[in-house]
LUMBA-506698 format. One line per 8 residues: number of its first residue (from 1); their letters; for each residue x, y, z of N, C-alpha, C, O. Coordinates in steps of 0.2 Angstrom, whole numbers. Layout:
NUM> A> X/Y/Z/X/Y/Z/X/Y/Z/X/Y/Z  ...
This chain:
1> XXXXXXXX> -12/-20/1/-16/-26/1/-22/-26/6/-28/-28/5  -20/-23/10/-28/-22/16/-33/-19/13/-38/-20/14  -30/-12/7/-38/-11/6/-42/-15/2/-48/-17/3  -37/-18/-3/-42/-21/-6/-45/-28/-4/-50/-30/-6  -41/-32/0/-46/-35/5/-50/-33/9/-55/-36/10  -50/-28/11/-58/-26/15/-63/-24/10/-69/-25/11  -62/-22/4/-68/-19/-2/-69/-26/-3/-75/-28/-4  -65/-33/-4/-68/-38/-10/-74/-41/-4/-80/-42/-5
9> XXXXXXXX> -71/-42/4/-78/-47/8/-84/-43/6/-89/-46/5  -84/-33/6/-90/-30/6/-93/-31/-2/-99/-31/-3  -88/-33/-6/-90/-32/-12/-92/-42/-14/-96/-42/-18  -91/-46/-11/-92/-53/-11/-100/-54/-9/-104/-58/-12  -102/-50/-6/-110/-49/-2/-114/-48/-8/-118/-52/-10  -111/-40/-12/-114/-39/-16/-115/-42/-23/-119/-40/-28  -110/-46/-24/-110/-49/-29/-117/-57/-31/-118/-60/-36  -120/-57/-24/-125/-63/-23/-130/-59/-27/-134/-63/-31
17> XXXXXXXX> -132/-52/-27/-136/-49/-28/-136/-49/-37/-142/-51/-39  -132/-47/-41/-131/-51/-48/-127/-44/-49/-128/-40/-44  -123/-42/-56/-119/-39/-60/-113/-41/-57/-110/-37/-54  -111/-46/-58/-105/-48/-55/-99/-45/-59/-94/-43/-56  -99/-45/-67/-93/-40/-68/-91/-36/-66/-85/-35/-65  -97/-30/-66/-96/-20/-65/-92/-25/-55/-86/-24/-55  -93/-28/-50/-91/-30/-46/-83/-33/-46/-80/-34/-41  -82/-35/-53/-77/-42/-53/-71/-34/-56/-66/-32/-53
25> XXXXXXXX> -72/-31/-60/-70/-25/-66/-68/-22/-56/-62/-23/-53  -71/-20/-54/-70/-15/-47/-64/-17/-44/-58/-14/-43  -66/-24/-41/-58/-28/-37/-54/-29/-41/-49/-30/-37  -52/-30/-47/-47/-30/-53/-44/-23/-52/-38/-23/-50  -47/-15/-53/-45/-10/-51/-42/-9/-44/-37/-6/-44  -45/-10/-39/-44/-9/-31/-35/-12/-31/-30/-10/-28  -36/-19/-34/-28/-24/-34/-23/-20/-38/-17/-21/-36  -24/-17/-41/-21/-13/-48/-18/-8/-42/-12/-8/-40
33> XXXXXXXX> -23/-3/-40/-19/3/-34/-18/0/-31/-15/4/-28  -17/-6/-28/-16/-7/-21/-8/-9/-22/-3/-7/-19  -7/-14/-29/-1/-15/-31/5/-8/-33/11/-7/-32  1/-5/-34/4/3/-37/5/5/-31/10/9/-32  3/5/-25/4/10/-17/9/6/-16/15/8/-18  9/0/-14/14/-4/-12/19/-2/-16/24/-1/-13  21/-2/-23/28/-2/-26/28/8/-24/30/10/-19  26/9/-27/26/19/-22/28/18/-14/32/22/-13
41> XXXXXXXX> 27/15/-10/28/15/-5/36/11/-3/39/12/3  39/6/-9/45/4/-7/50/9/-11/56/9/-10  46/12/-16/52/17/-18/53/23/-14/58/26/-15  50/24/-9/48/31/-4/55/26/0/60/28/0  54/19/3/55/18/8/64/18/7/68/21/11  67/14/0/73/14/-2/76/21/-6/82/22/-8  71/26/-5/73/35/-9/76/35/-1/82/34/0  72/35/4/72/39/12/78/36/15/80/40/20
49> XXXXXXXX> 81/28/14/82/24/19/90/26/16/95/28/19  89/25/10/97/23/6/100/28/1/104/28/-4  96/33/2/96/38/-4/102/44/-1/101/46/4  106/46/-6/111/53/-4/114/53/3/114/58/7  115/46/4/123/43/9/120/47/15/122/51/19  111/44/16/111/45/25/114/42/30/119/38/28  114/43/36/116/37/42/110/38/44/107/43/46  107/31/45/100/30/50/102/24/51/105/19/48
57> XXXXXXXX> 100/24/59/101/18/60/97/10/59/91/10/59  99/5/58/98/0/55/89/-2/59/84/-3/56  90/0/66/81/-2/70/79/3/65/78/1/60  77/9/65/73/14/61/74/10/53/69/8/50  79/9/50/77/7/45/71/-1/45/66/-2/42  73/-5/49/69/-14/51/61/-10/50/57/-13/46  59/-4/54/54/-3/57/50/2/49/44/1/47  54/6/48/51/10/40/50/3/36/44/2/33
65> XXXXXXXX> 53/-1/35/52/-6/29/46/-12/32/43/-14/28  44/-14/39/39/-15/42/33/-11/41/27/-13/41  34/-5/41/28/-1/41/25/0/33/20/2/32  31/-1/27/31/-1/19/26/-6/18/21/-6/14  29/-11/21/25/-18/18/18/-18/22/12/-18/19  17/-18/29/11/-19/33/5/-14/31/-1/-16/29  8/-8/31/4/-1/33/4/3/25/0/9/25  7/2/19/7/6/13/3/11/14/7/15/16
73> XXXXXXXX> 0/12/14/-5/19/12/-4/24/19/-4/30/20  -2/20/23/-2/24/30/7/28/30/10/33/32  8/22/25/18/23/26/16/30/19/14/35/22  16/30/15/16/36/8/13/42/12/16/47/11  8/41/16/5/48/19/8/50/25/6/55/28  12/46/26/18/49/32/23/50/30/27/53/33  27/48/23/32/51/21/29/58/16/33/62/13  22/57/15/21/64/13/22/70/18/24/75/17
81> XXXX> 20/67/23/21/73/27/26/75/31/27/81/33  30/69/32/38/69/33/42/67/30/43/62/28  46/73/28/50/71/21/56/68/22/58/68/28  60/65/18/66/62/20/72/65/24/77/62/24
């Protein structure tokens, strides 16, 4: 959700300017990935947390599913690089 909130204020400026669809078509797309990171990012979060009977403890788990919902994009490219 953060990114596509930072594109729509930059993209809100430019839309005074006129082609407001090719603008409106853009943040429709942006929402579309951002929804899609977010659901990839809670399946990373319930594959890693709850998947093939780990034990982790419940604060690691509170703080992985904080950083799923807040940080998406930051949580998938930390679990790419830190695997389960």
């Amino acid at each position: 959700m953060i990114i596509s909130t930072f594109f729509a204020h930059q993209l809100k400026a430019k839309q005074l300017e006129g082609n407001d669809s090719i603008y409106h078509n853009w943040i429709i797309e942006l929402k579309i990935f951002d929804i899609a990171l977010t659901i990839y990012a809670f399946y990373l979060y319930f594959k890693c947390n709850f998947g093939s009977g780990k034990k982790i403890s419940i604060s690691k788990k509170i703080i992985d599913f904080i950083f799923a919902c807040c940080c998406n994009l930051l949580y998938v490219i930390y679990r790419t690089v830190v695997k389960c």
